[in-house]
C-alpha positions in Angstrom: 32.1 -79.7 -29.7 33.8 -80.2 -26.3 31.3 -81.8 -23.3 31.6 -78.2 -21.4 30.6 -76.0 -24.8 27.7 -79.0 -25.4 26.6 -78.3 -21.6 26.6 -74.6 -22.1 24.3 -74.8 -25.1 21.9 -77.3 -23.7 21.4 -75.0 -20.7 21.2 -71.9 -23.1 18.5 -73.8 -25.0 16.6 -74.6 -21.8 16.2 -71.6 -20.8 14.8 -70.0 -23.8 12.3 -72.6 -24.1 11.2 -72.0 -20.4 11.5 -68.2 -21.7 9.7 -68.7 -24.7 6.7 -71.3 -22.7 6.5 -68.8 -20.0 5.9 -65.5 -22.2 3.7 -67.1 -24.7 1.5 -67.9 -21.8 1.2 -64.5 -20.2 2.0 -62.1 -23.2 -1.9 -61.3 -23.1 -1.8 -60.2 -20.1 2.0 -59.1 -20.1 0.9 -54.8 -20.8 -1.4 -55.1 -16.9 1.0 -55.8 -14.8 1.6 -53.2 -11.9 3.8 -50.4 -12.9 5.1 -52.0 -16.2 3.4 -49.0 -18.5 5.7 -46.2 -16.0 8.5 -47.8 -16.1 8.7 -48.5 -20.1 8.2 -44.6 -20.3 10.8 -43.7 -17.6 13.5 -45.7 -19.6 12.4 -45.1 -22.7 12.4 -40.9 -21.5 16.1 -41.1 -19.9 17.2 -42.8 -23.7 15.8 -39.7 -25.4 17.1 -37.3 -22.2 20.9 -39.1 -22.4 21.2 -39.8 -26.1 18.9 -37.3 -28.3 21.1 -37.2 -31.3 20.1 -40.9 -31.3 16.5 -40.5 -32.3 15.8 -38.8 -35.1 12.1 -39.1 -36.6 13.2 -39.0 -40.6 15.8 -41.1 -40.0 16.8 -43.4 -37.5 16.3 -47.3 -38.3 15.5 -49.2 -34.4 15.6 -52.5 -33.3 14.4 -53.4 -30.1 15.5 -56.8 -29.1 13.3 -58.9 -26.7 10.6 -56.4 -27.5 8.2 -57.9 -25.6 4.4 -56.4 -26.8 6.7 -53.8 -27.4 6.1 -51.0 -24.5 9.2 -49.4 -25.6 8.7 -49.7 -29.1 5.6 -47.8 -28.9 7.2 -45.2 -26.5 9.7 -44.3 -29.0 8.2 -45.2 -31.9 7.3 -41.0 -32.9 10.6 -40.3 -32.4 12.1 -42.7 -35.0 11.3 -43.4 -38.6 11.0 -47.3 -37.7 11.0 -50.0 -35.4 11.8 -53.9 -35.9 10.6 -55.7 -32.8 12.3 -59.1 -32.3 11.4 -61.7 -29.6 11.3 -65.7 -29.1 7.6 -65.5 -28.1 5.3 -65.6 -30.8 2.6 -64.8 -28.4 4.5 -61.4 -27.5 4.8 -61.1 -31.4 1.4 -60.9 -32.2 0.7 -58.7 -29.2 3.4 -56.2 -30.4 1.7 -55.9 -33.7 -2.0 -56.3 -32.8 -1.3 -53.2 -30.3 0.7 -51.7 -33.4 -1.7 -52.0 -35.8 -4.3 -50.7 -33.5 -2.9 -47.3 -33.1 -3.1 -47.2 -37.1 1.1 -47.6 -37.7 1.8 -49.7 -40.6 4.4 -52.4 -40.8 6.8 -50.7 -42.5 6.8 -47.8 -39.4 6.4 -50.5 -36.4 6.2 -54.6 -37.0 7.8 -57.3 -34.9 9.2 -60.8 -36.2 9.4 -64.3 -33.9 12.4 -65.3 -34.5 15.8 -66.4 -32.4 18.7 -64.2 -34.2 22.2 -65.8 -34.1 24.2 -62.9 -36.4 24.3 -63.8 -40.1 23.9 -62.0 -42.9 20.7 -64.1 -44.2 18.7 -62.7 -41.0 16.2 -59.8 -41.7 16.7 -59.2 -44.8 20.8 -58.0 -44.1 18.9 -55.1 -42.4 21.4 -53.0 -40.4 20.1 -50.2 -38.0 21.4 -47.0 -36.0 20.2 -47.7 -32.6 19.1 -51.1 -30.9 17.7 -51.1 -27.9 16.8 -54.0 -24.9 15.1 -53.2 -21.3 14.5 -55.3 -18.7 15.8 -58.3 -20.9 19.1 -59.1 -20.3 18.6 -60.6 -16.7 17.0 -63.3 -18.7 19.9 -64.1 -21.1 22.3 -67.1 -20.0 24.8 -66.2 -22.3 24.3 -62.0 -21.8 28.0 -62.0 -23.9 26.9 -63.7 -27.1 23.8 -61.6 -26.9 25.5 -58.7 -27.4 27.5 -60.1 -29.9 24.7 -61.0 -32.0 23.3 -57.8 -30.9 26.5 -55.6 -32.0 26.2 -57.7 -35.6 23.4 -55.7 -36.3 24.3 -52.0 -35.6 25.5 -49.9 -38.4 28.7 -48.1 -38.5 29.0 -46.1 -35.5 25.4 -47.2 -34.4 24.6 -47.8 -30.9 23.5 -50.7 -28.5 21.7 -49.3 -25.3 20.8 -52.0 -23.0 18.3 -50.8 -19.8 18.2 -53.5 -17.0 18.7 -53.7 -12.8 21.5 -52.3 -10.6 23.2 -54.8 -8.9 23.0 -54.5 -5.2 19.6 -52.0 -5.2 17.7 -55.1 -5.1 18.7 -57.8 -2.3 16.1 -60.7 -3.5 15.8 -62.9 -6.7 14.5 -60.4 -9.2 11.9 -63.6 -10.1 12.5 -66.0 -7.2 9.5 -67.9 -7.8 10.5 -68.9 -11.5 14.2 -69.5 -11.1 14.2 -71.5 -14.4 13.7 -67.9 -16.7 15.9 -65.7 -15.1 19.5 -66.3 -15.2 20.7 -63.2 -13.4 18.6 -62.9 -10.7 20.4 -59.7 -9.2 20.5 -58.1 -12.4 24.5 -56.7 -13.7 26.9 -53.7 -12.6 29.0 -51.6 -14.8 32.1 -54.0 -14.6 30.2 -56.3 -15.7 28.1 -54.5 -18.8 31.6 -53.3 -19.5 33.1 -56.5 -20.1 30.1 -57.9 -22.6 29.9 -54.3 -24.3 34.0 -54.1 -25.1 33.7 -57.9 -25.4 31.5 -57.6 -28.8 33.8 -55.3 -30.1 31.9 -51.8 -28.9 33.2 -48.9 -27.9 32.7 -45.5 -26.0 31.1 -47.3 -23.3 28.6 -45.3 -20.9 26.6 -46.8 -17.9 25.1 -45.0 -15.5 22.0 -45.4 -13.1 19.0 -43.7 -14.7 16.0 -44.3 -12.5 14.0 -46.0 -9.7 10.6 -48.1 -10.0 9.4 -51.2 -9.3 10.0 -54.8 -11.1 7.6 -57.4 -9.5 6.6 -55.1 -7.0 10.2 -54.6 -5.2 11.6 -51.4 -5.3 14.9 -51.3 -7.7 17.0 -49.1 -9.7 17.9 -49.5 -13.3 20.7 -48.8 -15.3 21.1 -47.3 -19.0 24.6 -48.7 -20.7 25.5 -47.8 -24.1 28.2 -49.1 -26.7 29.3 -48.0 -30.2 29.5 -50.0 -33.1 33.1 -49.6 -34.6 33.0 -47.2 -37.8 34.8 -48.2 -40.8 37.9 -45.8 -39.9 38.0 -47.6 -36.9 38.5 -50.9 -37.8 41.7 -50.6 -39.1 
């Protein structure tokens, strides 16, 4: 491993320990904060509004990456047949399934694992699934390119990625200025950019577009929706 690539993954690693420290600390707490409940149903409403076809209660398998205590999950939860929560946190983890199992789903509808997925076939039990979903994450991701990599690994054949985060330029402070050291992309991302990770992992039919306004930390913002398209079989040739 070259000095630069050995760099790169020691500062990768850093910040999902810092990540990892930071959200096992506060994931009891995480569901309180100002606004958070609104805006996990505003993005989770303009995925249904954009993409219906993609959420289809008998059917669809979902994955939502970074899931948090899993807002989103249990936003679209009725409207799939089943979720997978994945996160770094095992503090968020056992929120996501305390809050599941509260509201009476069983692990099989809605569960959430702790673990740090790299791509490989041994992960999850080879599960595969039509529609994986991550809000408000990627502004947290070093590498946001092998993300979605790893990310696009785990879609089905023709199966979508849809990634929710901030506009670039709609917010002119850090996104997290006090805790520089968990957010790698403090101004959040613009289409160029999405583009380039999206097509970058091998997905195609990219869509971006801006999908609504809240608050993140209490500063006004505006978030994006971008989707990409797991190559089918046909299309790999």
């Amino acid at each position: 491993m070259s000095h630069f690539h050995e760099h790169e993954h020691e500062h990768a690693h850093a910040f999902s320990a810092a990540n990892k420290e930071h959200f096992d600390k506060t994931a009891h707490e995480f569901d309180e904060r100002p606004h958070a409940q609104a805006l996990a149903r505003s993005l989770a409403a303009a995925m249904r509004t954009r993409y219906p076809d993609l959420f289809i209660e008998d059917t669809t398998a979902m994955m939502e990456y970074a899931c948090g205590t899993g807002l989103t999950s249990r936003e679209l939860c009725p409207y799939v047949k089943s979720v997978v929560g994945v996160d770094i946190s095992s503090g968020m983890v056992e929120q996501f399934n305390l809050k599941a199992s509260n509201q009476g789903l069983a692990p099989e509808e809605m569960k959430a694992l702790c673990i740090e997925l790299k791509g490989s076939d041994d992960e999850l039990d080879g599960q595969k699934f039509d529609v994986i979903v991550c809000t408000l994450s990627y502004h947290h991701f070093p590498s946001v390119k092998e993300v979605t990599r790893v990310l696009a690994f785990f879609l089905k054949p023709g199966g979508s990625l849809l990634v929710s985060d901030v506009q670039k330029g709609s917010l002119k402070e850090d996104i997290f200025a006090d805790h520089p050291h968990i957010v790698a992309h403090q101004r959040g991302f613009d289409e160029g950019e999405m583009r380039s990770v999206f097509e970058g992992a091998g997905l195609t039919s990219f869509e971006f577009s801006v999908v609504c306004s809240g608050k993140l930390h209490g500063r006004p913002v505006d978030f994006f929706l971008a989707r990409g398209l797991a190559r089918t079989a046909l299309q790999s040739f």
